[in-house]
C-alpha positions in Angstrom: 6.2 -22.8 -4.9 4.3 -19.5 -6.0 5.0 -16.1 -5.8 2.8 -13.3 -5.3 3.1 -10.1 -7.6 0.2 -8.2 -5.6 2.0 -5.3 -4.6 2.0 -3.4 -7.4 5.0 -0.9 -6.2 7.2 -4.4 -5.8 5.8 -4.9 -9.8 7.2 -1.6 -10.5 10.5 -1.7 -8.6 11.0 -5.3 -9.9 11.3 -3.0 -13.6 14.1 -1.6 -12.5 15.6 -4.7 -10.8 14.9 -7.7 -13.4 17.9 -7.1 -15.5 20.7 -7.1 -13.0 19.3 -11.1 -11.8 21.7 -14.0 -12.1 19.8 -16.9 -13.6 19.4 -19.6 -11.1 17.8 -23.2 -12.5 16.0 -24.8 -9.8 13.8 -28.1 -10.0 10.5 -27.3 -7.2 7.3 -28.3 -7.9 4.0 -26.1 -9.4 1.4 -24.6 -7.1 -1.8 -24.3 -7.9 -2.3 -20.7 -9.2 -4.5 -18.0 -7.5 -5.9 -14.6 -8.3 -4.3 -12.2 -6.1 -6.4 -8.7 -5.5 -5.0 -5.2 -4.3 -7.9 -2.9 -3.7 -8.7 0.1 -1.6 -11.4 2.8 -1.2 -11.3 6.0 0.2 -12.9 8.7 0.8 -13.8 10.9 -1.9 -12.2 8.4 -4.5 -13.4 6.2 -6.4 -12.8 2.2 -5.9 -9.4 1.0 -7.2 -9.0 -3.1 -7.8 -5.8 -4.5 -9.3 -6.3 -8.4 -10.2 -3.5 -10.8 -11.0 -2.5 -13.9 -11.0 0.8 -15.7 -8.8 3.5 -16.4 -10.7 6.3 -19.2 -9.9 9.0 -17.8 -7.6 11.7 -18.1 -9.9 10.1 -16.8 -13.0 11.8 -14.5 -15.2 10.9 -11.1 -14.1 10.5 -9.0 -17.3 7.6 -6.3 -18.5 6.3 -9.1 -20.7 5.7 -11.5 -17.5 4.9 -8.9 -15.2 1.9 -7.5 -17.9 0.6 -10.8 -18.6 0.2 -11.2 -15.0 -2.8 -9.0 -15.1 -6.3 -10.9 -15.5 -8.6 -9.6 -17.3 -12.1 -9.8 -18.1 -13.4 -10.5 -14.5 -16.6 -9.4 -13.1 -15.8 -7.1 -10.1 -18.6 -5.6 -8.4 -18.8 -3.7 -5.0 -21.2 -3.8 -3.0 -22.4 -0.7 -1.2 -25.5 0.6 1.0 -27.9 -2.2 -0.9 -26.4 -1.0 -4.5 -24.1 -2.9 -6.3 -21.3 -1.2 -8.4 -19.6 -2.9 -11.2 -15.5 -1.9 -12.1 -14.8 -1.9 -15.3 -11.2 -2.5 -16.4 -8.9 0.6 -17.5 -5.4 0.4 -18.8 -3.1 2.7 -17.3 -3.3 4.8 -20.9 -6.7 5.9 -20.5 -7.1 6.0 -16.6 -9.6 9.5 -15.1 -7.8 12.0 -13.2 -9.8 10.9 -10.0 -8.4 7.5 -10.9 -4.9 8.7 -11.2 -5.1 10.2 -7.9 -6.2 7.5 -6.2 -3.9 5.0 -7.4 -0.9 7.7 -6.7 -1.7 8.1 -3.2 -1.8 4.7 -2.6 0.9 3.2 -4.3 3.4 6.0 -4.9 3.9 6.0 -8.5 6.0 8.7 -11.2 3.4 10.2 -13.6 5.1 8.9 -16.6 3.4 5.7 -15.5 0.1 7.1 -14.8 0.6 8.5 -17.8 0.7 6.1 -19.8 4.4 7.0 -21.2 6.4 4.3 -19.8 7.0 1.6 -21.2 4.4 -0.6 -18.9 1.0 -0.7 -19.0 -0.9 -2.0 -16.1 -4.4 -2.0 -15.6 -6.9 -1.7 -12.5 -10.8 -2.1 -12.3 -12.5 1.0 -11.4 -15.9 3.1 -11.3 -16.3 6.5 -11.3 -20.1 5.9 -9.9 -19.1 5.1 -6.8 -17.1 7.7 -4.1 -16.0 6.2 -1.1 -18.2 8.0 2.1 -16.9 8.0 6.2 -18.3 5.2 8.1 -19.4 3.1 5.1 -19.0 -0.5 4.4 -18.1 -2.0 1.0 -18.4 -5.5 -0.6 -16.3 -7.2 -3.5 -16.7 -9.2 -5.5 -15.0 -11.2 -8.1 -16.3 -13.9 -10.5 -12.9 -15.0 -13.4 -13.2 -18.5 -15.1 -15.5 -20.2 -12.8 -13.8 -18.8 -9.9 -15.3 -16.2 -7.3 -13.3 -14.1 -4.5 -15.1 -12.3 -1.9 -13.9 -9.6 0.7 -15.5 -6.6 2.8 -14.1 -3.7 4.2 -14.8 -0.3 6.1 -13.9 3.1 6.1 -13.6 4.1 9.3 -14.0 7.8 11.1 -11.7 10.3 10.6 -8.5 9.7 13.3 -6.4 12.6 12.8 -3.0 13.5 14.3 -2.8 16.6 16.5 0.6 17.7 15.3 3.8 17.9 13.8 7.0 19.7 13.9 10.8 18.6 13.5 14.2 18.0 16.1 17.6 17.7 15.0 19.6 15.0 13.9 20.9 13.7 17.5 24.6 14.0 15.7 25.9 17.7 15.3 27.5 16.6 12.1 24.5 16.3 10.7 22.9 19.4 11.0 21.2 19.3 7.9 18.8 16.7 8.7 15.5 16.4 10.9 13.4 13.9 12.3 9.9 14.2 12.1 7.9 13.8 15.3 4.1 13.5 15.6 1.6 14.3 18.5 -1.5 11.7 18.4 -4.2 11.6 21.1 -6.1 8.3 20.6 -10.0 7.5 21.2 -10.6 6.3 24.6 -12.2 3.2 22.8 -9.9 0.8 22.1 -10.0 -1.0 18.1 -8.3 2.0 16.6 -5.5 1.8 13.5 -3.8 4.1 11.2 -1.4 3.4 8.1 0.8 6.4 7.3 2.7 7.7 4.2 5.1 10.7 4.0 5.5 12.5 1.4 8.7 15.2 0.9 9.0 18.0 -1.3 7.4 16.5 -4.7 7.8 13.1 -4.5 5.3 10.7 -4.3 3.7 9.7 -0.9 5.3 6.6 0.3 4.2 4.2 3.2 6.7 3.7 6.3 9.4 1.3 4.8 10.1 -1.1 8.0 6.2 -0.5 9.8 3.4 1.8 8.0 0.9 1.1 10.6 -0.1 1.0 13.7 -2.6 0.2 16.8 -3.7 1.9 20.1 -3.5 -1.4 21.6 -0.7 0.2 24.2 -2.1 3.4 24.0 -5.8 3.4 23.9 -7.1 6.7 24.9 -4.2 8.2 25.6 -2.0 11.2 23.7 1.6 10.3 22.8 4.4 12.2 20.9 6.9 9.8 18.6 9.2 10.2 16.1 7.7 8.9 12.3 10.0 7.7 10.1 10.5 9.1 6.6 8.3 7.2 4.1 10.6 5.4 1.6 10.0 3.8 -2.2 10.0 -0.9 -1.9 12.6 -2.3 -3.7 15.9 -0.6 -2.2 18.9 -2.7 -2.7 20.6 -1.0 0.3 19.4 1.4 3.3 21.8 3.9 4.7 21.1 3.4 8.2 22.9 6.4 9.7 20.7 8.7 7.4 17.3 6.4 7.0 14.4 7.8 8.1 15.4 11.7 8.5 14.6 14.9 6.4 17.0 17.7 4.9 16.4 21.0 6.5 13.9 23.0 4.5 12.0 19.7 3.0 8.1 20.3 2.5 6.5 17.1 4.7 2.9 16.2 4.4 1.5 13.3 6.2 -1.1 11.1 5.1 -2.4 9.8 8.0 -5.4 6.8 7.5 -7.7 5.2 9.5 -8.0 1.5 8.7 -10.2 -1.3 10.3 -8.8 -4.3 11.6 -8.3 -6.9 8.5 -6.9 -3.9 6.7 -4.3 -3.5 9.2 -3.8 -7.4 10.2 -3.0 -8.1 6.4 -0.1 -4.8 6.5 0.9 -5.8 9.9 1.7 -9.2 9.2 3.0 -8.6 5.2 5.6 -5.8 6.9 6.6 -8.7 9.5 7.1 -11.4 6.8 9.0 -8.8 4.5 10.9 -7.8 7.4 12.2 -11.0 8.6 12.8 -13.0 5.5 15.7 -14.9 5.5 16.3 -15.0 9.3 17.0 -18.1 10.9 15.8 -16.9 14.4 12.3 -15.4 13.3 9.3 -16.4 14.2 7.2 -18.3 11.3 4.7 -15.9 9.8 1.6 -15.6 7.4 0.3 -12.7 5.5 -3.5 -12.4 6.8 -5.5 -11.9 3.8 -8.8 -10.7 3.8 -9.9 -12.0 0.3 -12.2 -15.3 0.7 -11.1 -17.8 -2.0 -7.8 -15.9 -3.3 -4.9 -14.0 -2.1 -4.3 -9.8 -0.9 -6.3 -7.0 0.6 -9.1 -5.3 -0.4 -9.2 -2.4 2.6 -10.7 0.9 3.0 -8.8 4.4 4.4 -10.4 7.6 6.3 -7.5 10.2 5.5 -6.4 13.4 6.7 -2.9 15.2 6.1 -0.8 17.4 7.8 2.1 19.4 6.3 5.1 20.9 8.1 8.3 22.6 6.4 11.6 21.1 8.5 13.3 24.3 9.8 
């Protein structure tokens, strides 16, 4: 049985984790290992790629395994309006700013470790050629030791919220805390899907903790007001579930709100839902929908907007 190490936030919280894990000796068999790509593209960013490889499920989780995880060397190319791009692989030590930036937004990380400080290096394949441009589509592809992934993906139209503003906590005893709401009139054609990240005072942005996207499938072309739920780090050993997804009164809250096509949101959708119900006996049987031909992740494009709101 394999495990998958392609989120890189569950790499970085399983830091923080690996030394409090009981050692557990069980006899299962060796999967075959695959490559396993994280990649997005936004835009005005450049292209971000993460490549590793699966590692057995009961492995022990240390910096050392985690970093030789990584695979390098591979040819990663994207492929964009008839011109083809190749990444070239950057430790985390000598990333761009505009690199920086992007892998911050998406996966929520301290600067020490875009820094370079920490003690972890990862690494990512990137190209500061290539920004990513509204309505555009974009190739991979990867060739490592005779073996070649392929994926496409699309940065769709801008799909902004209208609004935001803030209620109080529905308990008086709580008067220090908010909940977010958002206003959100959707397209009148139906295919439309967001992934969202909060963001609170200066923290990092992080992606809805239980559901970080969405579809208009109930509400195509129609305008809706809803409560979003404060974005929160992977990882947590315990959620507080009388204080989880509310703001302190006075917090600075942007939103980054994304449009994604459908494989992007299909793979989140489904990865949430398996997360989400591990362990239950009563859940229905679920499969992380990659869209990377020949290997394992997502490789997905975002059309972003923010909103900021201080919770008064």
């Amino acid at each position: 049985m394999l495990r998958s190490y392609f989120i890189l936030a569950s790499i970085l919280c399983s830091l923080l984790l690996f030394g409090c894990e009981e050692d557990i000796t069980v006899d299962l068999p060796q999967g075959e290992e695959q490559l396993v790509v994280e990649g997005h593209i936004e835009q005005g960013l450049p292209p971000v790629v993460i490549l590793t490889r699966t590692v057995p499920v009961f492995a022990d989780v240390s910096p050392e395994v985690l970093e030789q995880s990584f695979v390098h060397n591979a040819q990663v190319t994207v492929i964009a309006e008839g011109q083809s791009y190749t990444l070239k692989e950057v430790s985390s030590v000598a990333l761009s700013e505009d690199v920086k930036q992007a892998i911050a937004l998406q996966f929520g990380l301290i600067p020490d470790m875009l820094a370079g400080t920490g003690s972890f290096v990862f690494y990512v394949y990137t190209s500061e050629e290539l920004k990513g441009r509204l309505g555009k589509t974009y190739g991979l592809r990867i060739s490592h030791e005779g073996k070649v992934l392929t994926s496409s993906t699309s940065i769709p139209q801008l799909n902004p919220l209208d609004s935001l503003w803030s209620v109080p906590h529905p308990n008086p005893e709580e008067d220090s805390l908010r909940q977010l709401y958002y206003r959100y009139s959707d397209p009148d054609t139906i295919g439309n899907y967001v992934r969202y990240f909060t963001k609170r005072n200066n923290e990092p942005f992080y992606p809805g903790l239980f559901a970080s996207v969405f579809s208009d499938e109930f509400v195509n072309g129609a305008t809706i007001d809803y409560p979003l739920d404060r974005g929160e780090p992977k990882g947590q050993a315990e959620i507080n579930e009388d204080l989880y997804g509310y703001f302190g009164k006075g917090d600075t809250v942007t939103v980054r709100w994304a449009a994604i096509d459908m494989p992007h949101y299909r793979f989140w959708f489904t990865l949430e839902n398996e997360q989400n119900n591990n362990g239950s006996p009563i859940s229905s049987p679920n499969i992380t929908q990659s869209n990377i031909e020949g290997g394992l992740g997502i490789w997905g494009g975002y059309a972003v907007t923010y909103n900021t709101i201080i919770m008064k």
